[in-house]
N, C-alpha and C positions, 0 to 999 in steps of 0.2 A: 661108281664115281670115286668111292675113297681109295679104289685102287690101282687106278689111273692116277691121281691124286701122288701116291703112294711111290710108282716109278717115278714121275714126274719130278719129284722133288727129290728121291736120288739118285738119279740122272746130274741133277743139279748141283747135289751136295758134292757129289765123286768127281766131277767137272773143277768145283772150286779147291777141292782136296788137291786135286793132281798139279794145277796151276801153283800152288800152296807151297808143297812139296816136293814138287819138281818129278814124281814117279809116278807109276800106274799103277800099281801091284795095290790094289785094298783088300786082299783073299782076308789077311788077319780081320778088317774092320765089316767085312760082309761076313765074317763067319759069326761073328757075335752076336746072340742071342738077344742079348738085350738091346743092343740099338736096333736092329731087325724089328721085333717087337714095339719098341717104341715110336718108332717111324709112321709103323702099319696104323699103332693104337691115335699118335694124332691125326695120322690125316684122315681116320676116322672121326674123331673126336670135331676135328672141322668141317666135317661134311655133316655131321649131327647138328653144331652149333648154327650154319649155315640154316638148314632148311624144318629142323624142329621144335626151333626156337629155345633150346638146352642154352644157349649162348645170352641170357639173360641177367646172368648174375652180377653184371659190371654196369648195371640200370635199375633201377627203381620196380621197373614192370615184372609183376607178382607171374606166378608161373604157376599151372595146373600140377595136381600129385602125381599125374604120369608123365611131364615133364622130369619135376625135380627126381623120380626113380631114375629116369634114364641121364642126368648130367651130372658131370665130372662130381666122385670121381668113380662113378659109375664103369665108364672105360678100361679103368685098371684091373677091376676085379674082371672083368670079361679075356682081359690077356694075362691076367694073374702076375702083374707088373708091379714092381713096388715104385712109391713117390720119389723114391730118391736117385733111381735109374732113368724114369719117364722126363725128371726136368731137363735133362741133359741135351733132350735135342728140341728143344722148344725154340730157343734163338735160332738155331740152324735152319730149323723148319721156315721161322719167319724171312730168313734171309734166302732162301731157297727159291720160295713164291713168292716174287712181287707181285702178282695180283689179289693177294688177298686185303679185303676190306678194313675200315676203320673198327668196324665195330666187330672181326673176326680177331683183331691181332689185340683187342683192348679182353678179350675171353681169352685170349693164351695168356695175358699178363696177367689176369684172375687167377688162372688155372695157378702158372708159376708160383704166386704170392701166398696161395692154398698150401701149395710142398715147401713153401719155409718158412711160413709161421705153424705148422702144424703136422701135414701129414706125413710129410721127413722122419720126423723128432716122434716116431712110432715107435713101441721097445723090439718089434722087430724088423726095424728098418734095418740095412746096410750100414745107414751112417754109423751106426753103434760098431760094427764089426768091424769097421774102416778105424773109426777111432782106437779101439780095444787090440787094433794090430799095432798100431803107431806105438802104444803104451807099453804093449809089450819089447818095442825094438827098445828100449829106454829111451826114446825120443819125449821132448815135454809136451803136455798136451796145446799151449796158448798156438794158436792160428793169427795171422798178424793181417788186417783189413788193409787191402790194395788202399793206396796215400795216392801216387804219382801215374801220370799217365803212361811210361813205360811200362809199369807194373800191369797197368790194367789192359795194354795191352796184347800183354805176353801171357797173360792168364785169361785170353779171349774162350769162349763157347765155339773152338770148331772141333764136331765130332771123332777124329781122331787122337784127337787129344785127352777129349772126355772120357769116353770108351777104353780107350787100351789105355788111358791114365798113365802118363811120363810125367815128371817130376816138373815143377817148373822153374826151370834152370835160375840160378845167381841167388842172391840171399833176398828174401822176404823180408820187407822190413820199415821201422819208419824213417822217415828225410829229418832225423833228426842229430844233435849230434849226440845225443845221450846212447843211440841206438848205431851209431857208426862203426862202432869198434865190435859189435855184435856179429855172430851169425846163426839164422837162423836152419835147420835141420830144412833136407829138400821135401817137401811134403806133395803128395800128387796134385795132381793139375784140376779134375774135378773136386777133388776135398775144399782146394784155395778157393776156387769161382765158388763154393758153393758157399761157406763163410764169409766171402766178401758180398756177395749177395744177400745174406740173412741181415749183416751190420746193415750193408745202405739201408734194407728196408725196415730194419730196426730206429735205426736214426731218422728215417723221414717220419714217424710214426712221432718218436718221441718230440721230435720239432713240431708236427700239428698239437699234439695233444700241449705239448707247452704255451703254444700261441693261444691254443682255446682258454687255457687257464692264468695268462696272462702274467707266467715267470720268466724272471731275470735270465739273462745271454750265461750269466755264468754259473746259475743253479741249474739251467740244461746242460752244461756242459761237464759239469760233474753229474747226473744224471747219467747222462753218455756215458762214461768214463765206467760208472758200475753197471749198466746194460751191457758196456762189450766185454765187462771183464765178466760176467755171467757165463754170455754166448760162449766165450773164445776158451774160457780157463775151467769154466765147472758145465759144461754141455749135460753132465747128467742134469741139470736141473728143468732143463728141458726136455727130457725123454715122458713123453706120455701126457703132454700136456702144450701150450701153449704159448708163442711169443710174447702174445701182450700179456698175458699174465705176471709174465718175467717184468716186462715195461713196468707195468702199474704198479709193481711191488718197488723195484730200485726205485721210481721217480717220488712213492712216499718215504722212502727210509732215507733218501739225500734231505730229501724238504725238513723230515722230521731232524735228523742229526744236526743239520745245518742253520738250527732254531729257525727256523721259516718253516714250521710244517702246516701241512695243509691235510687236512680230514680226506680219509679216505669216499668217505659219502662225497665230497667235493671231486674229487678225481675221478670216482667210477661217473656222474653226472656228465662232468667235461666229455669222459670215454664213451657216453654212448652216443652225444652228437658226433662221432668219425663214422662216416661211410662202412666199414666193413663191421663194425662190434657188431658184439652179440652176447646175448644174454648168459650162455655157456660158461664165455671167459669168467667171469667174475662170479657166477655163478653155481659151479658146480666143477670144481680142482681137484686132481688127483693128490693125496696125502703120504697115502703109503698103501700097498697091496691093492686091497678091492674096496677102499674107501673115499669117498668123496666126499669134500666140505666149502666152501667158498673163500673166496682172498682174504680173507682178513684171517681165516685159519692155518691156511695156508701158509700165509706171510709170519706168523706167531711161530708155526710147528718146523717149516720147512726150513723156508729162505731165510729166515734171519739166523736159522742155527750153519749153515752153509755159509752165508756171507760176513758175518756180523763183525770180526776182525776187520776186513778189509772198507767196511762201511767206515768203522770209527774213526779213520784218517783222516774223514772228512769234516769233523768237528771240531768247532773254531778254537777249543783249547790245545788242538795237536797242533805246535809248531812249526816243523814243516810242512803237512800235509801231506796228499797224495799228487802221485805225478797224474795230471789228466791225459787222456785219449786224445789222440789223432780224431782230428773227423771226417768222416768221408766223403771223399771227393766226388761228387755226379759221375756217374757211370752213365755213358751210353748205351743201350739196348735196343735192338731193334723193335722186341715189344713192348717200348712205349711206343713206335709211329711215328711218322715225319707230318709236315704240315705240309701242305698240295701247292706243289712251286706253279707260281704266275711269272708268265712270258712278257715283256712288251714289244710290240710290235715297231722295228725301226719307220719312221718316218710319220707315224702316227699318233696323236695327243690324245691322250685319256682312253687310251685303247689297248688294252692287255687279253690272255689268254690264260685260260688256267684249262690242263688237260684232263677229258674225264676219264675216268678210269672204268676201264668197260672190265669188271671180275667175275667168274664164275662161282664165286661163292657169296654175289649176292642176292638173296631171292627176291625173284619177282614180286610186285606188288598183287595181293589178293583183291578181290571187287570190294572187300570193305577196307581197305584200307585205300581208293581209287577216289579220292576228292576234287572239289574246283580248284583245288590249290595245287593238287599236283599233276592232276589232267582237267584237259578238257573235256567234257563229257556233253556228247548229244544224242539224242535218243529220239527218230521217227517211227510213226506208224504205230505206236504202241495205244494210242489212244485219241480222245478229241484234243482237236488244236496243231492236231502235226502241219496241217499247211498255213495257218500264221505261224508257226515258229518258224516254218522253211523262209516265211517271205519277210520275216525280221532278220533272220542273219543275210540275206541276200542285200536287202535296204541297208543293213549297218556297212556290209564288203563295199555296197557301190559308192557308197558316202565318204568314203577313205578317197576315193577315184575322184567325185565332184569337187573343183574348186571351191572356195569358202566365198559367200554370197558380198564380201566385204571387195572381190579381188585380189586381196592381199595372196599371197601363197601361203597354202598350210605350213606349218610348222610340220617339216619330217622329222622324225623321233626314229629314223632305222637306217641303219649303214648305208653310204651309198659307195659302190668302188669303181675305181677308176677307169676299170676294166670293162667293162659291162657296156653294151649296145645301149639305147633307147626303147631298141624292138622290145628286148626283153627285161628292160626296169621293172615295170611294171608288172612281173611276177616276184618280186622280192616284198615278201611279205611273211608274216609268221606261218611257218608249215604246216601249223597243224589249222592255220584257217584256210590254206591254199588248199587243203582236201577236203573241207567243209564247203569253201564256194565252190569248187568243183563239181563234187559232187549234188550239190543244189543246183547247177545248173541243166545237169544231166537228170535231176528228176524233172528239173521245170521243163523240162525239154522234152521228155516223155510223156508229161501230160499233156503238151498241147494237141500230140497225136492221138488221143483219145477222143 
């Protein structure tokens, strides 16, 4: 299946490439290794999530120990992939299969969110290599967060671009005019989406964790301001370690500079009502070498000796201050998911259609998960009572048919169409009781030949 799967969606991809690009020739982007590889390893990875319930991480529901062995990022090590080549065709993928599920595309945005708050920023991931060449051309290291929708979407996720990595044409930069007379160095095309995906999901983070603690528009927003100069200007601070850690260090050292500070026991508290934490981040940080110690040693030993200049600007006795951050603008992706378009029907009042989406990567429902709520469920012959319950539903079908003892006409509660004979009205009824009376009449009818 995953390898059906597998053509199927680049069939798809090389389809949208050529329409794209106007050629045929992808020998360059089929001979590469790592999108090959990467392709193979998700649509594995979704036929896993699919049927072995590995796809649980973006839920609440707790997962057996031979689950969590086999999910992400499990997968990698089996194609010996690293995180930072594997994210590149995740949008693609999604945009490839429309038929995959809500709860398949909400486990790629899991997956994604894994390789940029963490498994990216490994010391021997690529990124570093990627970085460590740019430094060397004497290029500056700061990466500039897509602002404008041109931007965002010239530095779109199509695998040709990813892969063989072209520059993304015109200056980076912000809409602003301080930044107008700038230009910035052409930096590759996976490098940008890859930075401007860490900021948005930096910034959506530091916006929940701000509302939980109930700080001011413009102490988030210097907040901001020292998260992206982290990300974009000092990345080693993130090699071997974690996004929020990065968060939860800038959002106490603004609060504290900015005399509003707030206790870090008050912060890590807020931090573990978010959805994703965990105990790790704040718990157990890299320092230096092969040592570990928690954020608050961290934040003393590390990060305040890395940032500590550029924090101070923010102190209401500096004058000018510091110029703050752009903020980022909602990015579309297709894994976050659409919402299920409803139809209305011309001519008709209170009468819509919403289509169902028949996917192959949804599994079927097991017998324990088979309820009165989502089937009907009748069971003859297994025991005493099977022929009063035959001759209850048969009494309940015919009583739908007898008029109400009043005259009046029932009240019909079920579509009637325009279309439709007389003869045959009187089978429109719900399907799955039209094979319940059915077949009740066909045993009551075999027993009377007994």
């Amino acid at each position: 299946m995953a390898v059906k799967l597998y053509y199927r969606v680049m069939e798809s991809i090389l389809i949208g490439e050529e329409e794209r690009l106007s050629q045929s020739d992808f020998s360059t982007l089929l001979n590469n290794q790592a999108f090959q590889k990467s392709l193979l390893a998700c649509s594995v990875e979704v036929v896993m999530a699919t049927y072995t319930d590995s796809g649980k991480h973006h839920t609440m529901v707790a997962m057996t120990p031979s689950e969590t062995d086999m999910s992400f990022p499990w997968i990698l090590k089996v194609f010996d992939l690293k995180p930072y080549n594997f994210y590149k065709v995740l949008e693609s993928f999604v945009k490839a299969e429309p038929k995959l599920t809500k709860d398949i595309i909400k486990h790629l945005q899991w997956v994604e969110n894994k390789v940029l708050e963490s498994a990216a920023w490994q010391g021997d991931s690529p990124l570093f290599t990627v970085l460590g060449t740019v430094c060397e051309e004497g290029l500056p290291r700061p990466i500039v967060p897509v602002t404008g929708q041109e931007d965002d979407a010239r530095c779109s996720a199509f695998p040709a671009d990813l892969f063989l990595s072209p520059s993304c044409g015109g200056r980076q930069g912000y809409n602003t005019p301080e930044a107008s007379n700038v230009t910035f160095p052409r930096w590759s095309h996976s490098l940008n989406l890859f930075f401007n995906k860490v900021c948005k999901l930096a910034y959506h983070r530091l916006q929940k964790l701000c509302s939980l603690l109930q700080i001011q528009k413009d102490l988030t927003h210097m907040s901001w301001t020292c998260l992206e100069h982290c990300i974009t200007k000092k990345p080693e601070l993130l090699k071997d370690r974690h996004l929020d850690q990065i968060l939860l260090c800038s959002l106490y050292a603004i609060c504290k500079v900015a005399d509003r500070e707030r206790k870090f026991k008050t912060i890590i508290n807020a931090y573990k009502d978010m959805p994703h934490a965990g105990q790790q981040v704040y718990r157990s940080i890299l320092i230096s070498g092969k040592q570990y110690d928690s954020i608050i040693v961290f934040y003393n030993q590390v990060f305040m000796q890395a940032t500590k200049n550029f924090i101070l600007q923010f102190s209401p006795s500096r004058c000018g201050g510091a110029v703050l951050s752009s903020v980022p603008k909602h990015m579309t992706s297709p894994l976050k998911g659409s919402p299920d378009k409803v139809y209305e029907v011309p001519g008709r009042r209170n009468f819509t259609i919403s289509p169902m989406k028949m996917s192959p990567f949804k599994a079927p429902l097991t017998p324990t998960q088979m309820t009165p709520r989502s089937v009907k469920l009748y069971s003859f012959g297994e025991g005493l009572g099977s022929a009063e319950k035959l001759r209850a539903i048969n009494e309940s079908i015919n009583a739908v048919k007898r008029p109400s003892p009043s005259g009046n006409p029932r009240s019909q509660k079920r579509l009637k169409f325009d279309q439709v004979d007389d003869a045959s009205s009187s089978e429109f009824v719900d399907y799955q009781t039209v094979v319940v009376y059915r077949t009740a009449s066909s045993v009551k009818g075999s027993g009377k030949g007994k």
